[in-house]
C-alpha positions in Angstrom: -0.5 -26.1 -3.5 -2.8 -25.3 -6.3 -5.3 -28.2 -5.7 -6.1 -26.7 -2.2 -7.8 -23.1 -4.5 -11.1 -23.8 -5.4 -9.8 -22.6 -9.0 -10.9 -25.5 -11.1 -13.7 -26.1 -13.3 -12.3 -29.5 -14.2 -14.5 -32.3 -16.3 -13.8 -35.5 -16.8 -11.5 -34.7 -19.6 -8.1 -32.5 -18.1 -7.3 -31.2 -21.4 -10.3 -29.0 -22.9 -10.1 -27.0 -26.3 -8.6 -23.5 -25.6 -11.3 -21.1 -26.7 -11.0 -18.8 -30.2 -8.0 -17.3 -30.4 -5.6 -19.2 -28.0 -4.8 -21.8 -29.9 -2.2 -20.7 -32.8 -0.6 -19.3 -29.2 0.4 -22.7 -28.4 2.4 -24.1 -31.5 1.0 -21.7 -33.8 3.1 -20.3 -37.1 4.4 -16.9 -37.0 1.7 -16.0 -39.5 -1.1 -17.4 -36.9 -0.2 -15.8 -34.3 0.4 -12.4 -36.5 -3.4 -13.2 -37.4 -4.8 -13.3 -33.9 -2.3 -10.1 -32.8 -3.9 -8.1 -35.6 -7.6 -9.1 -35.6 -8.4 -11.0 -32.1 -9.7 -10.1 -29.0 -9.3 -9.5 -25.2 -5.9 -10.6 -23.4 -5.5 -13.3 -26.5 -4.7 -10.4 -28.9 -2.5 -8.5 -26.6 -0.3 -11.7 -26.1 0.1 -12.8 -29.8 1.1 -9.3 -30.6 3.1 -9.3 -27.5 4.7 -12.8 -29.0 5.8 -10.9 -31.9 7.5 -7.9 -30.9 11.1 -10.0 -31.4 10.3 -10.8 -35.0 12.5 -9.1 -37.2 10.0 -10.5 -40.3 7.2 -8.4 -38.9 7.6 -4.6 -39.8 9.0 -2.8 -37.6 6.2 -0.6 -36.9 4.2 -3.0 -35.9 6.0 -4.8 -33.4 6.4 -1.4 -31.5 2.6 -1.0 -32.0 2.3 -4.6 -30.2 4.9 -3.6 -27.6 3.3 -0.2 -26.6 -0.1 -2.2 -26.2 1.1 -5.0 -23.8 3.2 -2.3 -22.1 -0.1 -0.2 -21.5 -2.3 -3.2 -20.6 0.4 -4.4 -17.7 0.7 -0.6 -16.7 -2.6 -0.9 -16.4 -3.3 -4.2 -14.8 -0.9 -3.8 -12.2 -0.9 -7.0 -11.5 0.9 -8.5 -8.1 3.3 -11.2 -10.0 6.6 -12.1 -11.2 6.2 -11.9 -15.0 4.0 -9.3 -15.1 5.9 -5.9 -14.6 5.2 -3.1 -17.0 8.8 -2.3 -16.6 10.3 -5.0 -18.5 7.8 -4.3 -21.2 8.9 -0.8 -21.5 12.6 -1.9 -21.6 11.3 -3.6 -24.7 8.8 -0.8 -26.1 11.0 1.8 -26.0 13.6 1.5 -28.3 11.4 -0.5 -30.6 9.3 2.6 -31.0 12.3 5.0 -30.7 13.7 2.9 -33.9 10.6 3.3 -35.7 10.6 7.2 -35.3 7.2 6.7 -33.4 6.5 9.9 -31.2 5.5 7.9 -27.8 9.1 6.9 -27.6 9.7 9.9 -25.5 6.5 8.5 -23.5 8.0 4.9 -22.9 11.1 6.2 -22.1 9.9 8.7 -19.7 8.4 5.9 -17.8 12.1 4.3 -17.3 13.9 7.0 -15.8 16.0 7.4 -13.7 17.7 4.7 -15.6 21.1 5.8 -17.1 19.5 4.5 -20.7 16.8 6.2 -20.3 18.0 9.4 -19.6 19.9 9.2 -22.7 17.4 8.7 -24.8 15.2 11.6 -23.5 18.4 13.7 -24.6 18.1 12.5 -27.6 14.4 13.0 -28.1 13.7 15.9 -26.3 14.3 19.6 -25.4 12.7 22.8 -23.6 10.3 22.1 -20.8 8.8 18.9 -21.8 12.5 17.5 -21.2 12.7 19.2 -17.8 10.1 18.4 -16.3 10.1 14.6 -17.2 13.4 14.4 -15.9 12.0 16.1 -12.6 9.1 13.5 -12.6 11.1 10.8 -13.3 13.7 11.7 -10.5 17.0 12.1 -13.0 18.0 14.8 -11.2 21.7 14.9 -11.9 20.5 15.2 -15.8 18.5 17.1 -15.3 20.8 20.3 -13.1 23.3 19.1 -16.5 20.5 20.5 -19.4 18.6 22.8 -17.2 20.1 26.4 -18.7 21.3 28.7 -15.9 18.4 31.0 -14.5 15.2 28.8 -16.2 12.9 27.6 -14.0 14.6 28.4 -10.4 11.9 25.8 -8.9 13.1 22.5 -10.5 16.6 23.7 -9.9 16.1 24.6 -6.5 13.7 21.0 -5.6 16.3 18.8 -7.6 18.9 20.1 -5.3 17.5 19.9 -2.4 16.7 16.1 -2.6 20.0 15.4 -3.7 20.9 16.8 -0.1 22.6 19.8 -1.8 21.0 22.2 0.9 23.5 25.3 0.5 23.6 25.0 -3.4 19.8 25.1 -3.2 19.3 28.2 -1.6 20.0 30.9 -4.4 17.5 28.9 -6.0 15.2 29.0 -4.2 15.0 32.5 -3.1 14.8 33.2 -6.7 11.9 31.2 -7.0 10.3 32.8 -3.9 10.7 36.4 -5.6 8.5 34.7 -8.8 6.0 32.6 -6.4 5.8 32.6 -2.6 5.8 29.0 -2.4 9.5 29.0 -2.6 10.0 30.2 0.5 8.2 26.7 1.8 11.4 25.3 0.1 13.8 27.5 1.4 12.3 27.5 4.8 13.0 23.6 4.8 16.7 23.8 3.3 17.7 26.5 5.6 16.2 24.1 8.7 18.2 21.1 7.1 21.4 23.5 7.5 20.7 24.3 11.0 19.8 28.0 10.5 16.8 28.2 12.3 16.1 31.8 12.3 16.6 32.4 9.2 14.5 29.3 8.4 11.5 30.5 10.6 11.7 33.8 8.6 11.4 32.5 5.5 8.4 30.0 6.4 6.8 33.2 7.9 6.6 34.3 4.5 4.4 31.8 3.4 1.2 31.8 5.5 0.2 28.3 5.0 -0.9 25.7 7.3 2.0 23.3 6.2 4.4 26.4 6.9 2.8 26.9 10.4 3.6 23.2 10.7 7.1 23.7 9.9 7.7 26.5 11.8 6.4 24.7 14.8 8.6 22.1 14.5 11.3 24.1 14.5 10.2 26.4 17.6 9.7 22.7 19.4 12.8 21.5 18.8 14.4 25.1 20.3 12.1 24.7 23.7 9.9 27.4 22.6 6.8 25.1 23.5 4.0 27.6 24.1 4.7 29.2 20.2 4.8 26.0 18.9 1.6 25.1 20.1 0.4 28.1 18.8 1.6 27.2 15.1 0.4 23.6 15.7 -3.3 25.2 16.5 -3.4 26.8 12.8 -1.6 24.2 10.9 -2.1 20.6 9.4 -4.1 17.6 11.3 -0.5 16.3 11.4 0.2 20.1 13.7 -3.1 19.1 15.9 -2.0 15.8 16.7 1.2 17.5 17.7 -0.5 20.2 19.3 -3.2 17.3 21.7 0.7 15.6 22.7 1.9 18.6 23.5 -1.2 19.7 25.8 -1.1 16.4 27.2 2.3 16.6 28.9 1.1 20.1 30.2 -1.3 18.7 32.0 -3.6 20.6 29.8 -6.1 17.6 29.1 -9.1 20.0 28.9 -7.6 21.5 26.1 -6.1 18.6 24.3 -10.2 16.8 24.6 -11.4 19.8 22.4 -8.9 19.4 19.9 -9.5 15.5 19.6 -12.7 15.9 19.0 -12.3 18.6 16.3 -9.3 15.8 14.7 -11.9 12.7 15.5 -14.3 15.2 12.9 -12.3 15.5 10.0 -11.0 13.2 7.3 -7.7 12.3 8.3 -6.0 9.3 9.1 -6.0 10.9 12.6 -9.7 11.0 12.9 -10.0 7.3 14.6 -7.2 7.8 17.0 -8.2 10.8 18.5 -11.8 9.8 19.1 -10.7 7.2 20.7 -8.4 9.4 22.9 -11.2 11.4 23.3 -13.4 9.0 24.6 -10.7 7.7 27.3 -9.8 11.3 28.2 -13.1 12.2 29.0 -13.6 9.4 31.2 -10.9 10.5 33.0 -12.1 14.2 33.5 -15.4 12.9 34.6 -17.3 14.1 31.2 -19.5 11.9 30.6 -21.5 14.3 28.0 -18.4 14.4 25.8 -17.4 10.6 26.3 -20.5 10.1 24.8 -19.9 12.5 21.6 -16.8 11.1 21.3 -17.9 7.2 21.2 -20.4 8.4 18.6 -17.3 9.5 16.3 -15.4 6.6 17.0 -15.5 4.7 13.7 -13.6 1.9 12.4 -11.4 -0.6 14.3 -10.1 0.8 17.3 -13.8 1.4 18.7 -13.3 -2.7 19.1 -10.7 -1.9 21.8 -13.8 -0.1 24.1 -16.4 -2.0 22.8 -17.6 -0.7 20.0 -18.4 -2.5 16.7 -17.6 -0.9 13.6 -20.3 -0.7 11.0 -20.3 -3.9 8.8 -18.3 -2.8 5.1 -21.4 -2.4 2.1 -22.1 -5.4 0.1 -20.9 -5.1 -3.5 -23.5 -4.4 -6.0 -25.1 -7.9 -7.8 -23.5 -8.5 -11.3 -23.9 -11.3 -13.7 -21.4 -13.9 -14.4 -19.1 -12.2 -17.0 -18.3 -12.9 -20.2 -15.4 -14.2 -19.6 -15.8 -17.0 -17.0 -16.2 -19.7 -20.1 -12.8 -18.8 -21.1 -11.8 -19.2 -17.9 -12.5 -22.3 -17.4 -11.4 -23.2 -20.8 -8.0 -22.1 -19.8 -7.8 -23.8 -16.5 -9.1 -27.0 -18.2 -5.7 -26.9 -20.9 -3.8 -26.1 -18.1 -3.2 -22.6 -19.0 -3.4 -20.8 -15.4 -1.5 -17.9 -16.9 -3.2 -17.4 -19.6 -6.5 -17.4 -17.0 -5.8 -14.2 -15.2 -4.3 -12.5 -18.4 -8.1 -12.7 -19.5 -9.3 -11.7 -16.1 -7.2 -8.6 -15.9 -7.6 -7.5 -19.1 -11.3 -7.8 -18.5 -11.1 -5.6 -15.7 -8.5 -3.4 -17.3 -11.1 -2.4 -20.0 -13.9 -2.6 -18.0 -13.2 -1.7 -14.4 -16.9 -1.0 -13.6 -17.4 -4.9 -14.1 -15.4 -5.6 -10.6 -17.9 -7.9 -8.8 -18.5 -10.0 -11.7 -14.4 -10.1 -12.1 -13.3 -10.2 -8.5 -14.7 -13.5 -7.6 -12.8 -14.8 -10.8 -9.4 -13.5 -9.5 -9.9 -14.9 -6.1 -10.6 -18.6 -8.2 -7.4 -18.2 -9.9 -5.3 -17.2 -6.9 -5.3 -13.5 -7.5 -6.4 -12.0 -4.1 -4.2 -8.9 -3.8 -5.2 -7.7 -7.1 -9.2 -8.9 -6.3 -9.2 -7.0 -2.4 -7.9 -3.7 -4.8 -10.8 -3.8 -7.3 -13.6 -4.3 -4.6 -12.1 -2.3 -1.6 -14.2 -1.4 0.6 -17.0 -3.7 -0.3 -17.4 -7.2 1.9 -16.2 -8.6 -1.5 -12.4 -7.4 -0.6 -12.5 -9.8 2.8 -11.9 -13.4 1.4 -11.0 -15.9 3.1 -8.0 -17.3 1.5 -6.6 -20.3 2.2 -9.2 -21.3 4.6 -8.7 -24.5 5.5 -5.2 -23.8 6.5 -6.0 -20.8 8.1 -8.2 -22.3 10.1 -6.8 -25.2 10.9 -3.8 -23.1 12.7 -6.2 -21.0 14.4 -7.6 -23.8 16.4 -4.3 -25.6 16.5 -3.2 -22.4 18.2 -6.5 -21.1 20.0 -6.8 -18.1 17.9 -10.1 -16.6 16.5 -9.7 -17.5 12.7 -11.2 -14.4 11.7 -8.2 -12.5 13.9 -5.8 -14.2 12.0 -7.3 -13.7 8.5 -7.2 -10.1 9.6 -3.7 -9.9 9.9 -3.0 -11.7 6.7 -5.4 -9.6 4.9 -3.2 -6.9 6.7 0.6 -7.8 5.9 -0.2 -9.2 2.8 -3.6 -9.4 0.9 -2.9 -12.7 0.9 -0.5 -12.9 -1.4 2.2 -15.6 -0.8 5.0 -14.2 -3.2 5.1 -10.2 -1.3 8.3 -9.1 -0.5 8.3 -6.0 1.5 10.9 -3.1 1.1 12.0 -3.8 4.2 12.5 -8.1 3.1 9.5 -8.7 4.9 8.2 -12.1 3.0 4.9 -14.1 2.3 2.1 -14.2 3.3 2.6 -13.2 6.9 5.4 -10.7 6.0 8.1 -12.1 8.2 11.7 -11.4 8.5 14.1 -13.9 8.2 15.5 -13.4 11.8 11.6 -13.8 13.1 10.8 -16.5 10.8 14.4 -18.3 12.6 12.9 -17.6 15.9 9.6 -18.8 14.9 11.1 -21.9 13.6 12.9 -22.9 16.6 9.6 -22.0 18.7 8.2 -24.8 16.8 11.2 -27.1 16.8 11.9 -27.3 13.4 14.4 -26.3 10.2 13.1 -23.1 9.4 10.6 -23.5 6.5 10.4 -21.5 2.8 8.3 -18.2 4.0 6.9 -18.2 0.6 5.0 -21.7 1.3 1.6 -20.2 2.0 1.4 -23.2 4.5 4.1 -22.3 6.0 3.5 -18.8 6.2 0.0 -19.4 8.3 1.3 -22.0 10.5 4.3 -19.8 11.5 1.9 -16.5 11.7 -0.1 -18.5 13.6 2.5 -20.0 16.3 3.9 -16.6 16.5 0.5 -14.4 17.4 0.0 -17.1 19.9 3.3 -16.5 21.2 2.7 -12.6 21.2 -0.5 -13.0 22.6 0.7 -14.9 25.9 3.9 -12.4 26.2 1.2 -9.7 26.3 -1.2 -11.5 28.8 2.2 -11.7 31.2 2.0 -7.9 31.2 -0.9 -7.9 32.8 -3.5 -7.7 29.9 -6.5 -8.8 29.0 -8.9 -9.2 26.7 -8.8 -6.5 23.4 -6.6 -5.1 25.3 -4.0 -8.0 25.1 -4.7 -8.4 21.5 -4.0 -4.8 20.7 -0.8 -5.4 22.5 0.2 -8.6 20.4 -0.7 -6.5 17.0 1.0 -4.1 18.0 4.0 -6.3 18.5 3.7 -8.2 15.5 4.5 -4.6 13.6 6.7 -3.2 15.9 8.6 -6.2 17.9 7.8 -7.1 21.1 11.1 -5.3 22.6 9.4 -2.3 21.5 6.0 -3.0 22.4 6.9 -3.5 26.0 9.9 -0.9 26.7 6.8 1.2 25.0 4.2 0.0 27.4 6.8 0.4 30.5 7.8 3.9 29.7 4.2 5.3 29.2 2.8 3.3 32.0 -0.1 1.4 30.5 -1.5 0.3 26.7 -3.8 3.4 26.1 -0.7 5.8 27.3 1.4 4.0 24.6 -0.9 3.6 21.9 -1.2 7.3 21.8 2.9 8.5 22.6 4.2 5.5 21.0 7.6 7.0 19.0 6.3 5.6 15.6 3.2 6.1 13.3 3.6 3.0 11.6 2.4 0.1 14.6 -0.9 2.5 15.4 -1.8 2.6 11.7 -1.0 -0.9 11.4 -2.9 -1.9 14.4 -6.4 0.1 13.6 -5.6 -1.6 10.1 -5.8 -5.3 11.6 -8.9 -4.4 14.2 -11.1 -3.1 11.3 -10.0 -6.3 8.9 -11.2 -8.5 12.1 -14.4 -6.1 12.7 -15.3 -6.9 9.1 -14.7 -10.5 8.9 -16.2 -10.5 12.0 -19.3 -9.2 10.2 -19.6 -11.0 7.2 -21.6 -14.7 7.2 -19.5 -17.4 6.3 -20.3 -20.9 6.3 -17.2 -21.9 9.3 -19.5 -19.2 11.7 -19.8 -19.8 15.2 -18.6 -19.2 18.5 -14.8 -18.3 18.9 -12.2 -21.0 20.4 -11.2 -20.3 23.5 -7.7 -19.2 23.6 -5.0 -21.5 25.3 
């Protein structure tokens, strides 16, 4: 539903010139194009050279100098779209520069593995430690136990085993790496665990006094019941081992204790920094502290202070730029029809120039590009678009949602991008399941739709938060409350959401015991999207629609 983008520059006339250096790429001779791969510019020289690199009347040496270029510039790009994998380029760079005996065919190769071809030709090319460790790197670790001579470098051996599950095999290994460097005893601390031999483990992490041994070693004294030295280990070890540690206090009746430790988490920068301030602040409201609710609220930063009234700093504007050079071209591009050939230019712009982003970003938002736009100018305002808006808001009101709650999520699940396909199978835009798309469907009394129509996507997102968001108010809540339930769900399923909110006796009792990380990232993730679009003027402002 192209026409819907506000991507086009479009005169009177549909079909404009294509600007210097396109134009032998659309019907162009061999020798044309050879002329714009060899002395044009920008994205149009990559992609005449990249044209070329299956011409057998081109020297050989030059189509793998074309195919390591195009294979660099899509590494590079990382762009979000079908077509534009760096992969498939290296499946075609490598054995063109292996052929012509060009040293970075170990280099293209290396970024293949742990493909079975690959690995070949790394045999073939290499040898010693360069060999070894790109096979470790590049996760060929069959290959690599086969070339790895006995007694050289214990450590790969040892790690490659291990994450082939070969826990016993490992252990030898491992200890002889320990007698080189201590960190092997991290290792074989962890493979002895993984065997059950938890003594033996615990001495082995003991002799490595790190905090992410203490971490392990408290794991381990948890899981035998030995709570108190646990706690002890959690104390001196990772901000994963605190969070442990403020859980573990917690069930002791020990909320004192567990307070002081929030607020020395809510202090440092760690993804549980948010959380436990906001643990903080409802803990000491409990104890009566009204001192230290107030240091906490102070800390609370990001999303989740929404949840107790506290709005999150706007994000920075991006820096003024310019129109950039390459907006003409653009527009040139759109006007010939040549929407591919549009963002090639874009991200090639920003490839070489990736200082340029808020001159570029607004040009990959035009053409479509908003996962790869919200990446470049994260954590300005510029990486909160709002894409698709009329749909999106249309939906909302359709469904009494607050548009900017619903952009949040999509921002969230997707960046907006309607082709995303999770590893999970999670698709489109709103990152459904095809089980909770089916539900969704028949919610709305209708043949379940494609759930990569960005339409579709919305309209079901939207029917569904609705539907979460009245499940939620028939527990009982209200308010941010409700709405931190209903995110919540969307992540984790409802059936989880509510057996959570049943066992734990309440929302702020779940939110911090819940049995996965994932919902509570996800949910501070969607509050501090909706704080920010919240935040930033837009021309559809104004008061929220009530909520049916």
């Amino acid at each position: 539903m192209r026409w819907l983008f506000p991507l086009f520059f479009l005169t009177a006339c549909q079909a404009q010139d294509l600007p210097p250096g396109y134009a032998p790429l659309e019907g162009g001779g061999v020798e044309a194009v050879r002329q714009v791969a060899l002395g044009g510019e920008g994205y149009a020289r990559m992609l005449a050279g990249w044209r070329l690199v299956d011409r057998e009347e081109i020297p050989l040496a030059e189509r793998a100098e074309y195919a390591w270029r195009y294979a660099l510039f899509l590494e590079g790009a990382r762009a979000f779209e079908p077509g534009w994998e760096a992969k498939a380029a290296w499946r075609v760079a490598a054995p063109l520069l292996e052929r012509a005996q060009d040293p970075r065919a170990f280099a293209a190769w290396q970024r293949l593995l742990p493909q079975e071809e690959a690995v070949a030709a790394l045999l073939r090319l290499g040898a010693g430690e360069p060999l070894w460790e790109a096979l470790f790197r590049g996760q060929a670790y069959e290959a690599l136990l086969r070339v790895l001579p006995q007694g050289a470098r214990p450590d790969l051996r040892a790690q490659a085993l291990y994450r082939l599950g070969r826990y016993q095999e490992a252990l030898p290994h491992y200890r002889a790496w320990a007698e080189r460097d201590p960190r092997g005893y991290l290792g074989l601390g962890y493979a002895l665990w993984r065997l059950g031999r938890r003594e033996e483990a615990l001495w082995a992490l003991g002799r490595y006094d790190r905090p992410e041994s203490r971490y392990a070693q408290a794991r381990i004294r948890e899981e035998m019941g030995q709570k108190e030295e646990a706690l002890s280990l959690y104390r001196r070890s990772t901000p994963e081992g605190l969070w442990q540690a403020t859980a573990l206090l917690e069930r002791a009746g020990l909320a004192r204790e567990a307070l002081s430790l929030y607020l020395e988490l809510a202090q440092s920068p760690t993804p549980f920094a948010d959380d436990a301030a906001l643990r903080a602040y409802l803990l000491a409201g409990e104890l009566g502290l009204p001192g230290v609710r107030e240091e906490a609220y102070a800390l609370l930063s990001g999303g989740l202070g929404l949840l107790v009234g506290k709005t999150p700093d706007p994000p920075p504007p991006p820096p003024e730029a310019p129109s950039p050079p390459e907006a003409p071209r653009v527009e040139a591009l759109l006007g010939a029809g040549q929407e591919a050939w549009a963002r090639g230019e874009v991200r090639y712009a920003l490839w070489q120039r990736p200082g340029d982003w808020p001159a570029l970003v607004p040009l990959l938002y035009r053409l479509g590009a908003y996962r790869e736009g919200i990446r470049a100018a994260w954590p300005t305002a510029l990486a909160y678009p709002r894409a698709y808006g009329e749909w999106v808001e249309a939906y909302a009101r359709r469904e009494g949602l607050d548009p900017h709650l619903l952009y949040a999520l999509l921002h969230v699940e997707s960046r907006f991008d309607p082709k995303a396909v999770s590893p999970t199978g999670a698709l489109g835009l709103g990152q459904f399941l095809r089980g909770t798309w089916a539900d969704v469907a028949r919610m709305l009394g209708e043949p379940p739709a494609d759930p990569m129509d960005p339409e579709a996507s919305i309209r079901y997102a939207a029917r569904y938060l609705r539907w979460l968001l009245e499940r939620c108010q028939a527990l009982g809540l209200e308010g941010m409350e409700r709405t931190a339930c209903a995110l919540t769900a969307y992540n984790g399923g409802i059936g989880y959401t509510s057996r959570g909110l049943a066992q734990e006796g309440g929302l702020w009792a779940f939110l911090r015991f819940q049995e996965r990380d994932e919902p509570r990232e996800y949910l501070a993730k969607v509050l501090s999207a909706y704080a920010a679009y919240r935040a930033i003027p837009w021309p559809g402002a104004g008061p929220a629609p009530s909520r049916r």
